[in-house]
C-alpha angles and dihedrals in degrees: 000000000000122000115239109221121210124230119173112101140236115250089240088047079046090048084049097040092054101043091048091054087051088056088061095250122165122252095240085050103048086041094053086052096053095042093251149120120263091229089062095056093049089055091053101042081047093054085063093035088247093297118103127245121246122250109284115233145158137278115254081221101055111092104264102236081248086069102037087056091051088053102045094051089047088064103035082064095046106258121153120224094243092066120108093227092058107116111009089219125056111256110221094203131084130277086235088062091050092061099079089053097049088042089052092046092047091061 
């Protein structure tokens, strides 16, 4: 039976990956320091066309999980959303953004 290889990659191998190729190593040596094929780091730097992604991050829109708690206990005990205790902490969104989380909690 044959042995399936991973290769997908840690963030911190990525991190490494990326700043090697910046370096200007070559594929067979940065694969040789992560423990892959070179072919495997040419399809990944290919994915991104040999430029890094940015740092991926969250909306300052998007409910922090703080406030998602906050709203999904509210309405376990039976609070509406109209009520002053609900939630204890100021949410700084919307009312328009708390409606998909009561309409998932409702179902």
């Amino acid at each position: 039976m044959m042995q399936v290889r991973r290769w997908k990659l840690s963030a911190a191998q990525r991190a490494d990956m990326w700043s090697r190729w910046k370096a200007g190593q070559s594929l067979n040596a940065i694969g040789r320091a992560l423990g892959k094929d070179h072919v495997v780091i040419q399809l990944l730097l290919a994915r991104h066309g040999g430029i890094a992604p940015p740092a991926r991050r969250r909306s300052r829109r998007a409910l922090t999980l703080a406030e998602r708690e906050d709203i999904s206990r509210g309405i376990a005990s039976g609070c509406s959303m109209a009520e002053p205790q609900l939630p204890r902490r100021p949410i700084t969104k919307r009312p328009s953004w708390l409606a998909p989380e009561r309409d998932t909690a409702e179902k």
